[in-house]
C-alpha positions in Angstrom: 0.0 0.0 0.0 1.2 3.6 -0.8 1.9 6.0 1.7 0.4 9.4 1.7 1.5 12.4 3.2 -0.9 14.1 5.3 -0.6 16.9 7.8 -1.2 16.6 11.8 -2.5 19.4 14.0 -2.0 19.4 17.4 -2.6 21.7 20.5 -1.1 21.7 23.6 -3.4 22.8 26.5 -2.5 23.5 29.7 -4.7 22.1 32.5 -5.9 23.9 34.9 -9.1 23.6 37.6 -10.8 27.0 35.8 -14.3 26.4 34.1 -12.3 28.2 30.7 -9.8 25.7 30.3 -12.3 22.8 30.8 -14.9 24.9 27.6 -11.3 25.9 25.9 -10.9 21.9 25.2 -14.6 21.0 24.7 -13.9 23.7 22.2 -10.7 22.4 20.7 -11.7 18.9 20.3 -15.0 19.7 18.9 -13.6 22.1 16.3 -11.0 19.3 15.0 -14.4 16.7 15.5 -16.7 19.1 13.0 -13.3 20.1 10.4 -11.5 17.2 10.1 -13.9 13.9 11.5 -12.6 13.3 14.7 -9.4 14.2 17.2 -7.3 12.5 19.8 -6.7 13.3 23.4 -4.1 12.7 25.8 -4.4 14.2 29.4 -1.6 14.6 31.7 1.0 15.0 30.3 4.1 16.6 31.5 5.4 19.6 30.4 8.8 21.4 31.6 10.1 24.4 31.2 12.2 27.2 32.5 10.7 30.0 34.4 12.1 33.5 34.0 14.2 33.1 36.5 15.5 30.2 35.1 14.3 27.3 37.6 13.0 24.2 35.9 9.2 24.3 36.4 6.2 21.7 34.6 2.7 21.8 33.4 0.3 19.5 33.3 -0.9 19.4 29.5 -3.6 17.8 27.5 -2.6 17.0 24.1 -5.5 17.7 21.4 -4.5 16.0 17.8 -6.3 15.4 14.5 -5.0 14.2 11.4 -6.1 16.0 8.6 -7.2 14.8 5.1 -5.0 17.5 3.4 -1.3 16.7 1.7 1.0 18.7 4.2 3.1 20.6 1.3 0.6 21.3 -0.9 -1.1 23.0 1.2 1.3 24.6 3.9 0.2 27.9 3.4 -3.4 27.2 4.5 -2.5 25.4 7.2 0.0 27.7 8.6 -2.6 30.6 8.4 -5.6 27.9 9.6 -2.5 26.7 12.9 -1.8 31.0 13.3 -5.2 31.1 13.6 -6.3 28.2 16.0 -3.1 29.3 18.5 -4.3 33.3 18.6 -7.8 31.8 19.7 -6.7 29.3 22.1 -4.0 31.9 23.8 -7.2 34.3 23.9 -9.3 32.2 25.4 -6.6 31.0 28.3 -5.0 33.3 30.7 -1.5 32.0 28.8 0.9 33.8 27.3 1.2 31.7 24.5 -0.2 28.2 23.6 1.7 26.2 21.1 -0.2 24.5 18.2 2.2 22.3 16.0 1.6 21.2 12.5 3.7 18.5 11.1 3.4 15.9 8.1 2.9 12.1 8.7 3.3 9.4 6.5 0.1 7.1 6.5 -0.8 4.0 4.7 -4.3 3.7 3.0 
C-alpha cells in the first residue's frame, strides 16, 4: 500500500481547575471533530520548562491532535494561516501567554 502524506495538527493545552480551560478543550476537540472527523486526546501529560528566572518548572498538559485529510506541502500555506489562527484563539481564550499549536506531516498507509 502507498503511503500518503498528510498533515497533523496538534494543541497543547495547559490544564488547569478553571471552568475556561475545561470549555477551551470541549472547544478544541469539537472544532477538529466538525473540520476534520474526529481528534485525539491525551491528558496529563508533563510539560517542563524554564521560568524566567531560570528554575525548571512543569505543566500538566492535555494534548489535542487530528490528522487532517490535506497533503502537508501542498497546502502549507493554509494550514500555517488555519495553525496562526487556532493558537491566537486558544492563547485568547486562556490566561496563557502563548499556547503552542504544532503542524507536522505524517506518513500514513491507505
Amino acid at each position: 500500500m502507498p503511503l500518503l502524506k498528510r498533515a497533523r495538527i496538534e494543541v497543547y493545552l495547559p490544564e488547569r481547575r478553571k471552568s475556561n480551560y475545561r470549555r477551551l478543550q470541549r472547544e478544541v476537540e469539537r472544532e477538529f471533530l466538525t473540520t476534520f472527523g474526529g481528534c485525539t486526546v491525551i491528558k496529563n501529560i508533563k510539560g517542563l520548562y524554564l521560568d524566567s528566572e531560570g528554575k525548571s518548572d512543569f505543566d500538566k498538559i492535555s494534548l489535542v491532535y487530528a490528522d487532517t485529510p490535506f497533503d502537508f506541502d501542498k497546502n502549507f500555506a493554509a494550514l500555517s494561516k488555519y495553525a496562526d489562527a487556532l493558537r491566537e484563539a486558544t492563547t485568547e481564550a486562556s490566561d496563557e501567554e502563548s499556547v503552542l499549536v504544532v503542524v507536522h506531516g505524517i506518513c500514513r498507509s491507505v
